[in-house]
N, C-alpha and C positions, 0 to 999 in steps of 0.2 A: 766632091767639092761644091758643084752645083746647088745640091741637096742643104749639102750646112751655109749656104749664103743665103739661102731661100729661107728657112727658116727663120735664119738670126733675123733679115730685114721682117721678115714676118712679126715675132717677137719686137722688134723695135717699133712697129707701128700698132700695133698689140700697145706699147706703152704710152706714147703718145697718144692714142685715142681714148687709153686711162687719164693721163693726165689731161684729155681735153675737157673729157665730159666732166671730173671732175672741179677743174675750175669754173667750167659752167653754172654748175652748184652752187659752188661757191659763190659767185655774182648774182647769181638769182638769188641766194640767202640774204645776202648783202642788202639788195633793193630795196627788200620786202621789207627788214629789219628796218632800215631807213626813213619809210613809211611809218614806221611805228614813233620814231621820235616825235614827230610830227603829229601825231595822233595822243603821244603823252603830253606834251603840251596842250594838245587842245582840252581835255579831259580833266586839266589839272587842278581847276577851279570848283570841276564841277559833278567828279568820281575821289572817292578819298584813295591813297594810290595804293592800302591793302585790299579794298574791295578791288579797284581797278582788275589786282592782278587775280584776285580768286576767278573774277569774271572771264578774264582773258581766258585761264586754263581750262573753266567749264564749256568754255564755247568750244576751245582747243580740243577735246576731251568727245565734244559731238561729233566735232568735225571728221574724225580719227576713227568714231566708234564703226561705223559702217565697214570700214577696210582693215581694221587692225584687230578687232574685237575677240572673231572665232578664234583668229591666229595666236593672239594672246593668252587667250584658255588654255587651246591646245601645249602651248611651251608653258603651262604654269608650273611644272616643276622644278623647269630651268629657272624661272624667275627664282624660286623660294631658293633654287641651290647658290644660287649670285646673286640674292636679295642685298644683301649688303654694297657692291657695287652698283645696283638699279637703284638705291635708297640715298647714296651719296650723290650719284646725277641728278635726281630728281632734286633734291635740297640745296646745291647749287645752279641748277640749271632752269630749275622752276620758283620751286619757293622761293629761294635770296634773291636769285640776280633780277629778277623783274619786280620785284618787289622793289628792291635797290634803285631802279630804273625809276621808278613811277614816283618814290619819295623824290630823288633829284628832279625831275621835272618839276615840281613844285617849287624850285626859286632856280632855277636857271635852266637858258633859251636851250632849242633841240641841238642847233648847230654846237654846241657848247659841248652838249653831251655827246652827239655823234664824233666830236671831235677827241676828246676822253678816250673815248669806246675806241677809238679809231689806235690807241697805242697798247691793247692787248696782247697783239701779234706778236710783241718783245716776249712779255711772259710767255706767250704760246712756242717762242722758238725757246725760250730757255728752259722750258720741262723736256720740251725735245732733246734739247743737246744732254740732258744732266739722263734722259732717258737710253742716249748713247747712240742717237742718231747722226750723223753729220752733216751739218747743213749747207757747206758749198759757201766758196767767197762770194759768191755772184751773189747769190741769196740774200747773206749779212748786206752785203753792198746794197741791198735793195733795199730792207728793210729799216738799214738805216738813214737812206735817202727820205725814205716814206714818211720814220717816226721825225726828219727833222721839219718836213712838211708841214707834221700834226704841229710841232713845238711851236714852229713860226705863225701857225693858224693861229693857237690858244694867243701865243703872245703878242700877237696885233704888228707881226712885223720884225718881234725882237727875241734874241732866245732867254735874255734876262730879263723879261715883263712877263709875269703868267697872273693873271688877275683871278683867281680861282672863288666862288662864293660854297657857300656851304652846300648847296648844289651839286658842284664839280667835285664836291670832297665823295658824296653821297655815289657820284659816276664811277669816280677812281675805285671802290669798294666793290661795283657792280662789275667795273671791268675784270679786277682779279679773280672775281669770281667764275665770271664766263671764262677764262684762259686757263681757268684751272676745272673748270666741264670740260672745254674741246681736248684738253690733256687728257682727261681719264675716259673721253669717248673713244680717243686713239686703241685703250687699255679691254673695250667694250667685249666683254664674251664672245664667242664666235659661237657660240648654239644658237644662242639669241636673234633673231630675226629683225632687220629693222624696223620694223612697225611693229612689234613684241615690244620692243624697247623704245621706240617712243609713246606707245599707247601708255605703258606701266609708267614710263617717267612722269606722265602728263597727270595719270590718277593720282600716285604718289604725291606729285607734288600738290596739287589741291587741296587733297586732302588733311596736309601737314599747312595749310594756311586756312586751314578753317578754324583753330583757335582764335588766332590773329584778325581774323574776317569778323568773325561774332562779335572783340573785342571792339572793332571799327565800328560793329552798328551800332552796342549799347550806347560805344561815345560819342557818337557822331552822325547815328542815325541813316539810313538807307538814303541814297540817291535816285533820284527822277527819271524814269527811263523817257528821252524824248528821240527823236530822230539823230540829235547832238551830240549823246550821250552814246547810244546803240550805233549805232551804223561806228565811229571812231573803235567800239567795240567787238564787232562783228570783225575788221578789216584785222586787228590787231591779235584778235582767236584762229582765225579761218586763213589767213595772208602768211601774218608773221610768223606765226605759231605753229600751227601743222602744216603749211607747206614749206614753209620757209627754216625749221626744225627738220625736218627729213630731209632736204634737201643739202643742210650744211651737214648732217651727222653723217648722209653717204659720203659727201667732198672728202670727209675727215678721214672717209674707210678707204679710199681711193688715192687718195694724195698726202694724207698728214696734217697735222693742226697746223706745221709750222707754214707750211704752203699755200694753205686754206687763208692762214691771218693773214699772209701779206694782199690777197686776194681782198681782205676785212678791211684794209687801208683805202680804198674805196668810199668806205661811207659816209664820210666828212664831204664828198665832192658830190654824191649822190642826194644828202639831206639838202644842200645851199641851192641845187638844182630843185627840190620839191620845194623849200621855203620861197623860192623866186618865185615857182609858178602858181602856191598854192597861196600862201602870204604875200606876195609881191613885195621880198624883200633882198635888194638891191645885191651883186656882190663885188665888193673893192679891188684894186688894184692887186694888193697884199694877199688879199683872199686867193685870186686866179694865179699866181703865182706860188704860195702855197699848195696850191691842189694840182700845181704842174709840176711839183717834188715829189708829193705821193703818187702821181697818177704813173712817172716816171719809173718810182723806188715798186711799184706794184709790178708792170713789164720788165722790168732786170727781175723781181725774186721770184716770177714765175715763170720765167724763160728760163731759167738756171735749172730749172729740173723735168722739162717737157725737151730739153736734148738729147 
């Protein structure tokens, strides 16, 4: 009797320490990603935002090759046998969605998009449930606190004012995009190594925006590399991209998209926090109160499954 209480509590802290590091990941993906709004706006004048993002993934691409490279080779025949699953990641999860990203920056603020971005985690939980997972009242309970957080953020206080510019249409597009990656990352081969699969995602997808890359320069002609330019790029290759990509894709193997997203409810409180101190740009009554729904709906949907 001894024996099988020892174990089981063993096993249960086994899971909780699953589900700690995991959310860990999770927040540190978040952060990083956060940083990057911040960085598409600044960028958005002055990088056209298909180059932006070729740039991002070739930096991504360096960053990776040192640690992922051999390991990649050696699984390349796992790659060709799940090519078709590493070829759909990479085309949402590199090509569209940051490309997606970087057009929306170009007419609307980061907080704007972070705020977008920030209601994925709906979609994320409802490939889950349709995946036949189940996601725990406590959870929904969170999630929905979280997304009515986001709503009142967008709508400046109201759930029937959403001032959306062509911008936030461009987000919305990016967002589904991404919630339909962390879905099929859940889906991810198991021969596959995680850096095998980020490194491939990361070539893949550059390389399928290199049409679209070429097309930017004929039309639009190459950008100036200055200090302005490079470093907002270097942070957003090297930061968001390969540490901040491995980090959410283990969260994903360890805890779940739908767990992960509520965890992604976060980033609207995290970008207002960088724009304050990087911008110095103020945050309202409405606003702190907003990000005390999500910050709330995030500790309910991830306490519901670290019990």
């Amino acid at each position: 009797m001894d024996r099988t209480r020892t174990h089981s509590v063993t096993r249960t802290a086994a899971r909780k320490g699953v589900a700690g590091l995991g959310i860990t990941l999770a927040i540190a993906a978040t952060v990083l990603w956060s940083g990057s709004f911040v960085a598409v706006r600044a960028l958005h004048d002055s990088v056209p935002p298909v180059q932006h993002a070729f740039w991002r993934w070739v930096v991504a691409l360096v960053a990776v090759a040192p640690f992922a490279a051999r390991e990649a080779w050696r699984q390349r025949a796992l790659v060709r046998r799940h090519l078709g699953h590493v070829l759909l990641a990479a085309l949402l999860g590199v090509t569209v969605y940051n490309t997606l990203v970087n057009q929306a920056g170009v007419s609307t603020s980061a907080g704007n998009m972070s705020m977008i971005m920030a209601a994925s985690p709906v979609l994320m939980a409802v490939y889950e449930r349709i995946g036949g997972v189940r996601l725990g009242a406590r959870r929904v309970a969170g999630m929905l606190i979280a997304c009515t957080g986001v709503v009142l953020l967008v709508g400046k206080g109201s759930l029937s004012v959403v001032d959306f510019t062509a911008g936030d249409l461009w987000m919305i597009a990016a967002a589904t995009c991404f919630a339909s990656y962390s879905a099929l990352l859940r889906r991810r081969p198991a021969e596959l190594t995680g850096l095998t699969f980020l490194f491939t995602t990361f070539a893949l997808g550059a390389v399928m925006l290199l049409p679209a890359y070429a097309l930017s320069v004929s039309a639009q002609g190459t950008f100036t590399p200055t200090p302005g330019t490079v470093g907002p790029l270097l942070y957003v290759g090297v930061a968001s991209s390969a540490v901040a990509f491995f980090a959410w894709n283990k969260a994903i193997s360890l805890i779940g998209a739908a767990q992960a997203g509520t965890v992604y409810y976060l980033q609207p409180v995290c970008v207002a926090a960088l724009s304050y101190v990087l911008l110095g740009e103020r945050t309202t009554w409405t606003q702190l109160l907003c990000m005390n729904l999500i910050l709330g709906g995030v500790v309910l949907g991830t306490a519901a499954r670290s019990r």
